[in-house]
C-alpha distance (Angstrom), angle and dihedral (degrees) to the residues before:
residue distance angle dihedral
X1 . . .
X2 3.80 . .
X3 4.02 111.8 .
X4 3.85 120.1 -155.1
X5 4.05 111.0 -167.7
X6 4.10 106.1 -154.7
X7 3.55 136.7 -168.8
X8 4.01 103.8 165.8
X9 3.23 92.5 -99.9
X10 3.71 126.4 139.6
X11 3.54 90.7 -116.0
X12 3.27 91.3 42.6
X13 4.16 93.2 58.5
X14 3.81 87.3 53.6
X15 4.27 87.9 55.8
X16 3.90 88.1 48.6
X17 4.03 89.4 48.9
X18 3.79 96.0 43.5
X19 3.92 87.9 43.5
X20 3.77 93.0 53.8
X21 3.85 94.0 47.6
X22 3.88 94.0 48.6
X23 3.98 93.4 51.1
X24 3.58 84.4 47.7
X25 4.17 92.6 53.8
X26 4.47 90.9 32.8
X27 4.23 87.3 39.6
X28 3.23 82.9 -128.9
X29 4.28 126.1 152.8
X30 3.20 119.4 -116.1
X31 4.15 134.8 -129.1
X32 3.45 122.2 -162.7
X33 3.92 113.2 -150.9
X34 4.16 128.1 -168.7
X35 3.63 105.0 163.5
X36 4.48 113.8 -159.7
X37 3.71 112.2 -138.0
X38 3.72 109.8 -156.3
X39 3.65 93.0 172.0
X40 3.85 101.3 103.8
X41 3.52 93.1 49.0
X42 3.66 100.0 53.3
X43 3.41 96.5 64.5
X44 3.92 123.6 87.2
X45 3.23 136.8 54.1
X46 3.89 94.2 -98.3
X47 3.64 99.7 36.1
X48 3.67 121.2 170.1
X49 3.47 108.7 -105.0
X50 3.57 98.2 -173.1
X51 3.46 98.3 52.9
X52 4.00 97.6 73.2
X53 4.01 87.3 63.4
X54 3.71 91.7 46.5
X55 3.84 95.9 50.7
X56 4.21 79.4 52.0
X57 3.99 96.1 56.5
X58 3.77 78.8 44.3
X59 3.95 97.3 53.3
X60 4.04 89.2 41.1
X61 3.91 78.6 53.0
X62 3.98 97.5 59.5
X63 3.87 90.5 42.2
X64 3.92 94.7 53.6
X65 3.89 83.1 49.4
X66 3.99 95.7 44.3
X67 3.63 91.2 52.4
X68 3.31 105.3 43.9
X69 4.35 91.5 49.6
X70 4.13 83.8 53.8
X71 3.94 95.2 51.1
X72 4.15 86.3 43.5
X73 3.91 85.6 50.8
X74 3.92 104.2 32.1
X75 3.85 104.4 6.4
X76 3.99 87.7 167.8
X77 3.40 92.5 67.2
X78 3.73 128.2 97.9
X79 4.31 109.5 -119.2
X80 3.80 124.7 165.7
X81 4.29 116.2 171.1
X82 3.60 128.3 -138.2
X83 4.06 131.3 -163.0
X84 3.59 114.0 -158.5
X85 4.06 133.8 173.2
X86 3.61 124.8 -121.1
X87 3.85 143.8 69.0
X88 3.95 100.8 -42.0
X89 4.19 95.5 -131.8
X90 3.93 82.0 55.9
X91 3.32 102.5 48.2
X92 3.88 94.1 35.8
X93 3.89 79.9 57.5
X94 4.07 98.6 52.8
X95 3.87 83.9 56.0
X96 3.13 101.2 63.2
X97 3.82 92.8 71.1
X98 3.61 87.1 79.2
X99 3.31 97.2 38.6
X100 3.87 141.0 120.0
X101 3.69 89.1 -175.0
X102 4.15 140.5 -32.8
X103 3.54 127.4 -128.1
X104 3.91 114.4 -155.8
X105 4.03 128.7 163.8
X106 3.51 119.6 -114.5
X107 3.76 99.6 -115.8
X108 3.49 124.5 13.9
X109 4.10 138.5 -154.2
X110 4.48 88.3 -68.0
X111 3.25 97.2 42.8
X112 3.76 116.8 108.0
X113 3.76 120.0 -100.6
X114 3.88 91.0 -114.8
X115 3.49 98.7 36.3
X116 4.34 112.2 107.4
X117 3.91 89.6 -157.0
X118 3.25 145.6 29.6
X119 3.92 135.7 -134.8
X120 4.00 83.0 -112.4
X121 3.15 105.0 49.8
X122 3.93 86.5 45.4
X123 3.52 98.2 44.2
X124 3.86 88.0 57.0
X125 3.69 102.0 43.2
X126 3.52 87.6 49.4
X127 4.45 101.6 48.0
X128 4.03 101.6 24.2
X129 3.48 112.4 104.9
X130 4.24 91.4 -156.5
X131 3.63 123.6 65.5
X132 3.66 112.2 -62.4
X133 4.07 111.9 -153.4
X134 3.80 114.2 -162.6
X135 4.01 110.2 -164.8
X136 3.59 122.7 -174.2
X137 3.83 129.2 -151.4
X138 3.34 104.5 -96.7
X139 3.76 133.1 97.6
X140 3.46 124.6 -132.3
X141 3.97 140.8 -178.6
X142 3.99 112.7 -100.0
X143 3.92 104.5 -95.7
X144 3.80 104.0 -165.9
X145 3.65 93.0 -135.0
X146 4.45 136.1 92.8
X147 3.57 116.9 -169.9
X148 3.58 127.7 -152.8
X149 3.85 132.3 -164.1
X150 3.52 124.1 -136.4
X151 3.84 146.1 -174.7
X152 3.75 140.0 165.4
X153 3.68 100.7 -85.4
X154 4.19 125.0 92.2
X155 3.86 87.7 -123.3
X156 3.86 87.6 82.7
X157 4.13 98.8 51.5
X158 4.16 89.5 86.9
X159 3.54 89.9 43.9
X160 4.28 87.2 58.3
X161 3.87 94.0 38.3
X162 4.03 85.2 55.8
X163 4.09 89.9 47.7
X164 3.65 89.2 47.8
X165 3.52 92.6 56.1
X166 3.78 100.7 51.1
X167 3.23 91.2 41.4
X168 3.82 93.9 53.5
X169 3.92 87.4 44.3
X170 4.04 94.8 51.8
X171 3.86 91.4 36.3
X172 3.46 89.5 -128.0
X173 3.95 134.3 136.0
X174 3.94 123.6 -92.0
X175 3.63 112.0 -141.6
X176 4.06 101.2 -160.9
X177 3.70 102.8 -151.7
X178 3.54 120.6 -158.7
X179 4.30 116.3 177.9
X180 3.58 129.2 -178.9
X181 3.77 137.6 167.9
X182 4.12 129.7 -150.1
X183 3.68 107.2 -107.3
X184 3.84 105.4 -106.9
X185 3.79 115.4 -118.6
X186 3.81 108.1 -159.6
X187 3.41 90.5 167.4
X188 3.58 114.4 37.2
X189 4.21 111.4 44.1
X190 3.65 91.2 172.6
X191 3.61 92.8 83.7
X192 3.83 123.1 102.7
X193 3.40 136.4 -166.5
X194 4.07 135.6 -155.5
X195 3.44 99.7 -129.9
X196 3.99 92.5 -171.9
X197 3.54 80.8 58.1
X198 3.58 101.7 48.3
X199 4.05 88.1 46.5
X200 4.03 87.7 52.3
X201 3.36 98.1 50.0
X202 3.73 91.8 46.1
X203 3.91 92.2 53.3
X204 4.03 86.5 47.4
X205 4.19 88.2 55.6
X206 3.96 87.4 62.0
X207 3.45 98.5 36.2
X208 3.70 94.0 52.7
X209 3.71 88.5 45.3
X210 3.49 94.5 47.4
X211 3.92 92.0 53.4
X212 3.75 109.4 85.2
X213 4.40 93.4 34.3
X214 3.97 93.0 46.7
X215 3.89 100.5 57.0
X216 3.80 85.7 48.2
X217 3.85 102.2 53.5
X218 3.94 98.6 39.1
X219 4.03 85.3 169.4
X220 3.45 95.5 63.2
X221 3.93 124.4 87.0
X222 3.59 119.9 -139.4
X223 3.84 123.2 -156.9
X224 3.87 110.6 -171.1
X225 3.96 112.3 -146.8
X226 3.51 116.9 -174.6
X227 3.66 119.5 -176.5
X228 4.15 141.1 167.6
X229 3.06 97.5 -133.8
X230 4.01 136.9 115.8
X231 4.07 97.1 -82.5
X232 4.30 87.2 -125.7
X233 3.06 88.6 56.8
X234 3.75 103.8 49.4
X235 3.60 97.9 37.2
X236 4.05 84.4 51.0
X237 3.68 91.0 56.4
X238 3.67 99.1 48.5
X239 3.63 96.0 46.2
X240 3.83 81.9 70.8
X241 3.64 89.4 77.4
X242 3.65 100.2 31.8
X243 3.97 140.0 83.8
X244 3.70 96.7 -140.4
X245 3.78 139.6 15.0
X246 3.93 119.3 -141.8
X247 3.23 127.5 -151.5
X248 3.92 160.4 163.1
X249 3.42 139.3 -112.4
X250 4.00 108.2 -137.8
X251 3.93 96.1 156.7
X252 3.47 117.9 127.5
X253 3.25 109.3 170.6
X254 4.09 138.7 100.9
X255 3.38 107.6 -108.2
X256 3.88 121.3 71.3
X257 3.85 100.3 -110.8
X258 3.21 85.0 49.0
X259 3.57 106.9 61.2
X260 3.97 85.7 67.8
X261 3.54 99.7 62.3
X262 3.50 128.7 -144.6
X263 3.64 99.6 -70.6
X264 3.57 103.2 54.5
X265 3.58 95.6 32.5
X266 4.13 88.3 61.4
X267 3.68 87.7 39.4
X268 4.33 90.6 59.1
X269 3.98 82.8 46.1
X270 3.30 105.2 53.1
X271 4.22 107.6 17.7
X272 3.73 115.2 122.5
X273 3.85 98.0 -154.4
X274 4.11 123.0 45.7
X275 3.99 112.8 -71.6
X276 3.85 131.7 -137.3
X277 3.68 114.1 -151.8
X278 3.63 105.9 -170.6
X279 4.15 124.5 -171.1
X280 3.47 124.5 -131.4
């Protein structure tokens, strides 16, 4: 089951529309998720009382609207809607354990106007153990291409089985990315490097990732991009010309940003298409 978190916001319509198309392409159903935090308005001593049921009639609002834009853009597909109570990252979160992947908008109605993500959208990409999708607002023409960032650790293997699959599924190209930068030595200029070396063991990284996923999706064609360059940065850049960014989850620390790492936390900040993060 693909889950779709909504808030009405423009962001959000995008993660309803890209949610819709991908259970189309994974035959997947679809779930429909607004989740009514009462929290800020039960605290006080002269809380609003009323306003808890109004944000409700509001919520059942955006689903009535969310489902009826997927069955005008994939009426075949299977949809139901849920409202639940809590803080929306949380509950967002929960879902996941039944989840074959969630689709959330970058920013949602509280975010600030400049801000490119929200703490939702963060919060999820950075605790769900499924897929997490971010999409932003924006349309853009159909590209053809996904692009997937690698390295030399395991943790990015799910991460190219997911890329494979969409790619397979929207017969398009996978461009496997891998980025890396020389280590700068302020402090000691003495030190060399090979940089045919460097550039052949780089190429080795991908091919030796590329091994095991290639000979089982024949279909799909591979362009291997190697760059020095900060792995942001690169990944950044070729999301311009792609329909979806893939990538890992290295984070291993206790707090929810962290659990991205730094990679795929710049990647959801500054991406210009919508980004998988996917868990190992």
């Amino acid at each position: 089951m693909i889950i779709v978190g909504v808030d009405g916001s423009v962001a959000s319509r995008a993660a309803v529309e890209w949610a819709a198309d991908d259970a189309l392409r994974m035959k997947e159903p679809l779930r429909i998720v607004h989740v009514v935090d009462r929290s800020p308005y039960q605290v006080g001593r002269y809380s609003d009382i009323a306003l808890p049921d109004v944000l409700q009639r509001e919520g059942q609002r955006v689903l009535r609207e969310a489902e009826a834009l997927v069955h005008e853009r994939q009426p075949s597909i299977e949809v139901a809607t849920q409202e639940a109570e809590g803080a929306p990252a949380v509950v967002l979160r929960e879902q996941a354990k039944d989840a074959t992947e969630i689709v959330v908008g970058s920013r949602g109605l509280g975010g600030f106007a400049g801000a490119l993500l929200g703490s939702v959208s963060t919060h999820v990409a950075g605790h769900a153990h499924c897929p997490v999708v971010v999409v932003r607002g924006e349309h853009r023409p159909v590209r053809g291409e996904v692009v997937v960032g690698v390295d030399d650790s395991p943790e990015c293997e799910p991460a190219l089985a997911y890329a494979f699959q969409q790619a397979k599924l929207r017969g398009s190209a996978l461009r496997v990315l891998h980025a890396w930068q020389l280590p700068v030595h302020a402090f000691a200029p003495e030190i060399t490097y090979d940089m045919d070396e460097i550039r052949r063991a780089q190429h080795q990284v991908v091919r030796d990732r590329l091994a095991v996923f290639a000979a089982d999706h024949p279909q799909v064609t591979i362009v291997e991009d190697v760059q020095s360059a900060h792995p942001v940065d690169a990944l950044a850049d070729a999301s311009e010309r792609a329909d979806l960014l893939v990538v890992g989850s290295h984070g291993r620390g206790a707090l929810g940003s962290m659990l991205l790492g730094s990679v795929s936390r710049g990647v959801l900040h500054h991406a210009h298409c919508p980004v998988a993060v996917v868990r190992a």
